[in-house]
C-alpha positions in Angstrom: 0.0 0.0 0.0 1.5 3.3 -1.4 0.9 6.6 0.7 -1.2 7.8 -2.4 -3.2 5.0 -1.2 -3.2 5.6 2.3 -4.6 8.8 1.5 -7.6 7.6 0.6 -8.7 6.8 3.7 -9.4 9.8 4.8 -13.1 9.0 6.5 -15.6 11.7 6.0 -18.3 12.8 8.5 -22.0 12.5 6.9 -24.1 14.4 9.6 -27.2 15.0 6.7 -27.1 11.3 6.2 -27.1 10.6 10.5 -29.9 12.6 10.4 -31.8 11.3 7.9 -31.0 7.5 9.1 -31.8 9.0 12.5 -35.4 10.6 11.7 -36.3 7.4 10.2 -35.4 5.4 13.6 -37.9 7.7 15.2 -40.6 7.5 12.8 -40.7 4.1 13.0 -40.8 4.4 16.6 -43.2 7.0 16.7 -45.2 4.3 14.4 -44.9 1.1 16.4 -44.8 1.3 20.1 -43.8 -2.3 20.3 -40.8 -1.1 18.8 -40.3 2.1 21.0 -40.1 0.1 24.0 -38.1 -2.4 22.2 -35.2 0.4 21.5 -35.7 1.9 25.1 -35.4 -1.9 26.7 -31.7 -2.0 24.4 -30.7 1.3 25.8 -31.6 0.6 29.6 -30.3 -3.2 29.3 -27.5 -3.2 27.6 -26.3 0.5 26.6 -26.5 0.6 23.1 -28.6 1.8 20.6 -31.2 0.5 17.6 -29.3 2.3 15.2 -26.3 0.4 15.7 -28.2 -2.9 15.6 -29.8 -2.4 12.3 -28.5 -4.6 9.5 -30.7 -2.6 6.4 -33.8 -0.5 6.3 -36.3 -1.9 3.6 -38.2 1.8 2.4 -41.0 3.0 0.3 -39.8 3.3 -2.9 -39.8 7.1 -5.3 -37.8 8.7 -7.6 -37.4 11.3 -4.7 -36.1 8.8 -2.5 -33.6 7.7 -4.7 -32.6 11.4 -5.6 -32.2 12.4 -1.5 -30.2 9.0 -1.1 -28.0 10.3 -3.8 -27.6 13.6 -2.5 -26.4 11.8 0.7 -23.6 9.8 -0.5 -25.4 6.4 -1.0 -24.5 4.7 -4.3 -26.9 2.3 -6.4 -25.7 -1.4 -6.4 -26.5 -3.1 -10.1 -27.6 -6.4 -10.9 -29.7 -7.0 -8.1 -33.3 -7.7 -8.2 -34.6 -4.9 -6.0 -33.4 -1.0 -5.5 -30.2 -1.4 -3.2 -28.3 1.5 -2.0 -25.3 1.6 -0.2 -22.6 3.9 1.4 -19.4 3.1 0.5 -17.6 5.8 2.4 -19.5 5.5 5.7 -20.9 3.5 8.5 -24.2 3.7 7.7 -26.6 0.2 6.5 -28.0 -0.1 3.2 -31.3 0.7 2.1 -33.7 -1.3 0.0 -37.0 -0.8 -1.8 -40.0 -2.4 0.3 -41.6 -5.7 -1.3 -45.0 -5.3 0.6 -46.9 -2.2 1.8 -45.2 -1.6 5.5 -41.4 -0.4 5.5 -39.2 -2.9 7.1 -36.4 -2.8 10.1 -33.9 -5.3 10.0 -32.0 -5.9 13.3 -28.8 -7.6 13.2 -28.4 -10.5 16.0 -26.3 -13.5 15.9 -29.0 -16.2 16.1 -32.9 -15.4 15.2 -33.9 -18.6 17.2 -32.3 -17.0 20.3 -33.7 -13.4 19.7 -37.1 -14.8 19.5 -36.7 -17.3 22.4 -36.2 -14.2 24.3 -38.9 -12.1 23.1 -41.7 -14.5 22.7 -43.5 -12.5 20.1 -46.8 -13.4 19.1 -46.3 -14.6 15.6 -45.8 -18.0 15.1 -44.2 -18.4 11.6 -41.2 -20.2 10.7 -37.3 -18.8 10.0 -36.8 -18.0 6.7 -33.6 -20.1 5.6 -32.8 -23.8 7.2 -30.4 -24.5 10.3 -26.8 -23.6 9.8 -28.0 -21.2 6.5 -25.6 -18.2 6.1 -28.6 -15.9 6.2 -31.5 -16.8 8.3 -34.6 -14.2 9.0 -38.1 -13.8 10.4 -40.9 -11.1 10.8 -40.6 -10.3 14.8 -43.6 -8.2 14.6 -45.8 -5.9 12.5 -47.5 -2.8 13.9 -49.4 -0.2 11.9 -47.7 -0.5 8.5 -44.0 -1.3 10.4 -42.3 -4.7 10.5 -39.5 -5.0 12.7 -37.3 -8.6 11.0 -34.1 -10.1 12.8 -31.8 -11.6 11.0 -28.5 -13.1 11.2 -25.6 -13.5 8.5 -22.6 -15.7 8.3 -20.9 -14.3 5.7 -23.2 -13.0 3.2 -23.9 -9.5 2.1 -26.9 -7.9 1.2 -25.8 -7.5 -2.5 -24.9 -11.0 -3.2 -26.2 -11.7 -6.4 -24.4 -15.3 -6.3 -25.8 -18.2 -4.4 -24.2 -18.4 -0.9 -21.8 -21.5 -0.5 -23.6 -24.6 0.1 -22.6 -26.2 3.1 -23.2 -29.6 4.8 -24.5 -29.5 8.9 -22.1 -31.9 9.7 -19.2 -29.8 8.0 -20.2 -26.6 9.6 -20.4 -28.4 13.3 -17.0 -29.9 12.7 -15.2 -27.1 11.8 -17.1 -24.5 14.4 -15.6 -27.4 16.9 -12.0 -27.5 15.8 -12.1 -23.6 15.4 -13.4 -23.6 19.6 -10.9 -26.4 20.4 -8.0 -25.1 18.4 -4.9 -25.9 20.6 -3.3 -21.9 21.0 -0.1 -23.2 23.3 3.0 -24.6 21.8 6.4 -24.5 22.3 7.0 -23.0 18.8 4.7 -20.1 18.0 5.6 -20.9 14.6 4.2 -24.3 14.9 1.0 -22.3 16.1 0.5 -20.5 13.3 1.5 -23.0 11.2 -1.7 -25.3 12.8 -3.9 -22.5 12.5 -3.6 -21.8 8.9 -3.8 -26.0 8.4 -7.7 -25.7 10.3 -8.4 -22.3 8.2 -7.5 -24.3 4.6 -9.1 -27.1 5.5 -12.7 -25.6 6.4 -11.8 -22.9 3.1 -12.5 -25.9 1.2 -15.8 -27.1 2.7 -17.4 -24.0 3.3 -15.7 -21.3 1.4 -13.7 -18.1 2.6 -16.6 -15.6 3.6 -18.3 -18.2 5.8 -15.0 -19.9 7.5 -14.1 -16.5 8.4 -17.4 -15.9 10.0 -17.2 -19.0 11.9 -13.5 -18.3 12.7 -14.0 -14.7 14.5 -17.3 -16.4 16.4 -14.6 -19.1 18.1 -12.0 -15.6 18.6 -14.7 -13.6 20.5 -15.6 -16.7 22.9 -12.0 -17.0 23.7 -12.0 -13.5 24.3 -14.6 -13.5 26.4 -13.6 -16.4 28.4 -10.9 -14.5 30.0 -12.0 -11.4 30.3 -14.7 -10.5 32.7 -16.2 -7.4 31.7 -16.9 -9.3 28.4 -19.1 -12.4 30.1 -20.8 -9.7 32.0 -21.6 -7.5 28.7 -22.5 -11.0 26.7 -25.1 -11.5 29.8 -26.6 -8.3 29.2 -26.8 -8.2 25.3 -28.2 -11.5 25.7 -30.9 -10.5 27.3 -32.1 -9.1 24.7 -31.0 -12.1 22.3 -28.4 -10.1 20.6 -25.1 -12.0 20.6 -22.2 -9.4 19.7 -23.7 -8.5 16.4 -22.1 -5.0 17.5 -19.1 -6.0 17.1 -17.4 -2.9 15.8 -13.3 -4.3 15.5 -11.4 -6.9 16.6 -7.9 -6.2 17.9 -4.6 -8.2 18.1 -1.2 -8.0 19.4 1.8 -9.2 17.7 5.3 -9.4 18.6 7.5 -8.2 15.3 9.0 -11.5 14.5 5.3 -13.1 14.0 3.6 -10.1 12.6 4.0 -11.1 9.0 2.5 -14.7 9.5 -0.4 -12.6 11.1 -1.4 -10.7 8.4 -1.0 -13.8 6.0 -3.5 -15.9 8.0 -5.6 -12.5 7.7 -5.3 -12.3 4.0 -5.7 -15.9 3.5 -9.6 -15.7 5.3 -10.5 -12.8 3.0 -8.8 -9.5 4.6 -8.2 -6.3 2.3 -5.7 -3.5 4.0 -7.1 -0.6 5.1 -5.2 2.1 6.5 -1.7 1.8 8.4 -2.2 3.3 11.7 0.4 5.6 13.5 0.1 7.2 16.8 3.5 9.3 16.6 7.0 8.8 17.2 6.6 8.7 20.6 4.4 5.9 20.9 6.9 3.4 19.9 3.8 1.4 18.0 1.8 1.0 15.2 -1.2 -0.5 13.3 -2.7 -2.3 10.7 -6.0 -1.9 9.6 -8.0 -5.0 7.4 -11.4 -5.0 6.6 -13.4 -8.1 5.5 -15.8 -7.1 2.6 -17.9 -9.7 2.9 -18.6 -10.2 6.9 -17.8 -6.9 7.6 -15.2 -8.2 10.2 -12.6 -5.4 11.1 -8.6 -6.0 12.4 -6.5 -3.8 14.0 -3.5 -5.7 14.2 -0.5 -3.8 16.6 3.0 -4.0 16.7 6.1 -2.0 17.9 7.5 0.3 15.1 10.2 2.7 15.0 9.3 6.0 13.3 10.9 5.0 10.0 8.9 1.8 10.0 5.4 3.5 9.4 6.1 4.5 5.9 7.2 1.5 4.6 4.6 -1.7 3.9 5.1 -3.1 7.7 2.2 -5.6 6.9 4.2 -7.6 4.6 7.8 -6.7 5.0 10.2 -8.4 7.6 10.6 -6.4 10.8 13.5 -7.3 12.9 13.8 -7.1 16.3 14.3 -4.1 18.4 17.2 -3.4 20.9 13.9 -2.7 23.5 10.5 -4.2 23.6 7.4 -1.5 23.6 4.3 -2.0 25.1 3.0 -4.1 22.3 6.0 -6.3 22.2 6.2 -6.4 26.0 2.6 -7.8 26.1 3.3 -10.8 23.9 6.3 -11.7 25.6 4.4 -12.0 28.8 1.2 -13.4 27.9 1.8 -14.7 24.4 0.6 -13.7 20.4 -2.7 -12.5 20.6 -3.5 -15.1 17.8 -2.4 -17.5 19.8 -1.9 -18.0 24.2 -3.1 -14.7 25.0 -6.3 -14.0 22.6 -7.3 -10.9 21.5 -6.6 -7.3 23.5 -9.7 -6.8 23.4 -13.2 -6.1 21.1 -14.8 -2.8 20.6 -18.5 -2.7 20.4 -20.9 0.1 19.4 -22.8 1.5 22.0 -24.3 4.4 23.8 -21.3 5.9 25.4 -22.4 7.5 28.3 -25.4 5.0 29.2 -23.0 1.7 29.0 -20.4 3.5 31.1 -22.6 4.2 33.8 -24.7 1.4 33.8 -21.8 -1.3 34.1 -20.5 0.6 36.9 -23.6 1.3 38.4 -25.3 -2.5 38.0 -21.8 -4.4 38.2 -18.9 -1.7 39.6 -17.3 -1.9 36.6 -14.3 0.3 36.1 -13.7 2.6 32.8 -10.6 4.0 32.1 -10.5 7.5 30.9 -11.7 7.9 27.4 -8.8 8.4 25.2 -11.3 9.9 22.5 -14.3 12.7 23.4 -15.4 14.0 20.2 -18.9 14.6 18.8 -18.6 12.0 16.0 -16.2 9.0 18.2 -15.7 8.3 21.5 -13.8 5.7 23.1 -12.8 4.3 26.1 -11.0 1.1 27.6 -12.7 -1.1 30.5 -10.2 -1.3 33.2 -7.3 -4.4 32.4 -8.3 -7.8 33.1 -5.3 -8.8 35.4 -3.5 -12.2 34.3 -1.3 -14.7 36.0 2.4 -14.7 33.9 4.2 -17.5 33.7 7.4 -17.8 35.6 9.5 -18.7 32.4 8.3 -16.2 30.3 9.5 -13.8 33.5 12.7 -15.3 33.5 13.5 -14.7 29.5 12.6 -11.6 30.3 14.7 -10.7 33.0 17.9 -12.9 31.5 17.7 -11.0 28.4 17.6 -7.4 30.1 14.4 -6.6 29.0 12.9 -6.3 32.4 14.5 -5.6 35.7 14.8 -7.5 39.1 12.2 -5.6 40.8 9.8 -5.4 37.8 10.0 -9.5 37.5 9.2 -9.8 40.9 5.9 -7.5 40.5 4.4 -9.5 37.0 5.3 -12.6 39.9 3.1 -11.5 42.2 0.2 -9.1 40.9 0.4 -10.4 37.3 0.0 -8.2 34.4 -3.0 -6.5 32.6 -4.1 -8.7 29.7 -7.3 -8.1 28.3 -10.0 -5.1 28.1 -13.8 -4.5 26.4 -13.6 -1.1 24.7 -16.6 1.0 24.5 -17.3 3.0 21.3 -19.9 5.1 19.9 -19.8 6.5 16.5 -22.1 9.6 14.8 -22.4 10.9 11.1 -21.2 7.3 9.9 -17.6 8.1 10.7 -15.5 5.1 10.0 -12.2 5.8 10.9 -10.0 5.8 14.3 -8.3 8.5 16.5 -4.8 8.8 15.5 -4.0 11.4 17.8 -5.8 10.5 21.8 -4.7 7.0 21.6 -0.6 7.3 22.4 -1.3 8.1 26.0 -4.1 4.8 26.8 -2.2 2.5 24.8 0.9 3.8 27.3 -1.1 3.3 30.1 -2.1 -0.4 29.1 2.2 -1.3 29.4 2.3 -4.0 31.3 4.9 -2.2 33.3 2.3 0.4 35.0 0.7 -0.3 37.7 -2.5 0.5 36.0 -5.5 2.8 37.7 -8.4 3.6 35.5 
């Protein structure tokens, strides 16, 4: 990726489009009190928002529709048998002509059968597309010419004008198993990696990229979440509403330098494009990769130490040897292990409303936020406080032997541990899809394992 390239991601702020999207979300509210008390029950229970659940709107269709969705950045998708418009230069979800007389919201969750376990709505018809289908759907309810649908997609996009990649039951249990069970700890990272990418090829060629990568990121966010608190207590409360982490918003990973090339490969191989490179300044000592999956929708940031001259060449793919000094990033793996591998991932940001998760997770379960590393009327963000982890004692030891810690900092990481993990908190306006390149030196400083972290 050339810096002419890089240049173009240069994300935009729509705030005519956020309002329009936004006006909508109220009408149908206004419309259908089932579904106002639906979006107030996500708010108070969990801390998000609808408009960050919805997967597309289905609309009345006229030409003056069209024309405003035009004047707001939304570009017409060929070849489809309906109108589709999307944004391809925002967050924002697509927006399809209406095939009956009611217009249509349709709220992304990661199982229907789940969602409506949980809401018991009145309606008694079956879900649209058999068990283990990559898109599976159902009417929720209907309410004075308003039909609120979940629906839930394993790597499928609206536009797909193909037939999604058939897949046998049996195939897609195996591989969600092995992808769960995958052994993470070996001697040899290289040998981890190497196993990885065997289990990633082989379920490539039974269900196809789009839906193994799907499947892969579900096993990455259980892991996740299995050692990190904050995360099994979120999960509770998103499931009681029978949402899953359909707002996922990215997915982040540390890598030492030595392993940050296989990283990106296995990335690439399950369907990745590079976004932007990511820099927070020279005195950061670290740097990022952004990929985005254009199928799923699954987004990476994948971090490593860089030195300032690093950031302008193609880090992603070119060797990167090691440093006279770990940095925070490198620091992390050495005690805990590659992200892709022993340690899982730093953490996962989700969408959400800001304020009302913040206070209601340390209201309702005394959960600590750090301070938001960015407040700004189109993204905020803020870490949960560290998950603490146990080190082992011979990862201490290399550490120590090789210089790369002292006496008194070994003995610390041997009895307090060392913050691991975290849950970010993120909330997004005007379809803004980039990150802060500026706030985030000082919280990724304060997430060194080598500070005795407050938040």
């Amino acid at each position: 990726m050339s810096g002419e390239q890089l240049a173009t991601y240069d994300w935009k702020r729509f705030p005519e489009t956020a309002d329009f999207l936004n006006e909508r979300i109220v009408t149908f509210s206004q419309q259908s009190p089932t579904l106002g008390k639906f979006a107030n029950d996500l708010q108070a229970k969990t801390g998000t928002r609808l408009i960050d659940w919805v997967d597309h709107l289905e609309l009345q269709w006229s030409d003056e529709l069209e024309a405003t969705l035009v004047r707001l950045g939304y570009e017409e998708i060929t070849d489809v048998r309906f109108k589709l418009f999307q944004h391809p230069a925002a967050h924002f979800p697509p927006i399809q002509s209406s095939s009956s007389s009611a217009e249509r919201l349709f709220l992304r969750v990661e199982s229907v059968a789940d969602f409506l376990a949980i809401h018991q709505y009145s309606l008694q018809l079956p879900i649209e597309g058999e068990i283990g289908a990559a898109v599976r759907h159902r009417l929720a309810f209907q309410e004075n010419d308003f039909e609120l649908h979940a629906i839930e997609r394993h790597g499928v996009r609206l536009d797909s004008v193909e037939r999604s990649f058939q897949t046998d039951p049996e195939d897609l249990l195996s591989h969600t198993e092995a992808f769960r069970l995958r052994k993470r700890d070996f001697s040899d990272d290289v040998a981890g990696f190497e196993h990885a990418e065997s289990l990633i090829k082989i379920a490539i060629e039974d269900l196809g990229v789009d839906r193994t990568c799907d499947l892969f990121f579900a096993a990455e966010r259980a892991y996740w979440q299995q050692r990190n608190a904050v995360a099994r207590i979120q999960k509770a409360r998103q499931d009681t509403m029978g949402l899953g982490w359909a707002n996922h918003d990215h997915h982040t990973y540390r890598s030492s330098r030595q392993h940050f090339q296989r990283l990106i490969a296995i990335f690439e191989l399950l369907g990745f494009d590079l976004r932007e490179r990511f820099y927070a300044g020279k005195e950061a000592g670290w740097g990022a990769q952004v990929l985005e999956h254009p199928t799923t929708g699954v987004v990476i940031f994948a971090d490593v130490d860089l030195s300032p001259e690093e950031v302008s060449q193609d880090f992603a793919h070119e060797p990167l040897p090691e440093l006279e000094e770990l940095g925070t990033v490198g620091l992390w793996c050495r005690l805990h292990g590659e992200a892709f591998l022993q340690a899982g991932m730093h953490h996962l940001e989700c969408l959400f409303d800001f304020d009302a998760a913040r206070d209601q997770l340390a209201a309702e379960n005394e959960v600590k936020t750090m301070k938001p590393f960015t407040d700004l009327p189109h993204l905020k963000q803020a870490f949960t406080a560290g998950e603490i982890w146990p080190v082992e004692e011979t990862r201490i030891a290399s550490l120590l032997e090789e210089g790369l810690i002292s006496a008194e900092e070994a003995d610390r990481f041997c009895r307090e541990g060392a913050i691991g993990s975290h849950m970010e908190i993120l909330q997004r306006e005007e379809g803004f899809k980039g990150f802060n390149q500026t706030g985030i030196n000082d919280i990724i400083l304060e997430t060194n394992p080598l500070k005795i972290h407050q938040p």
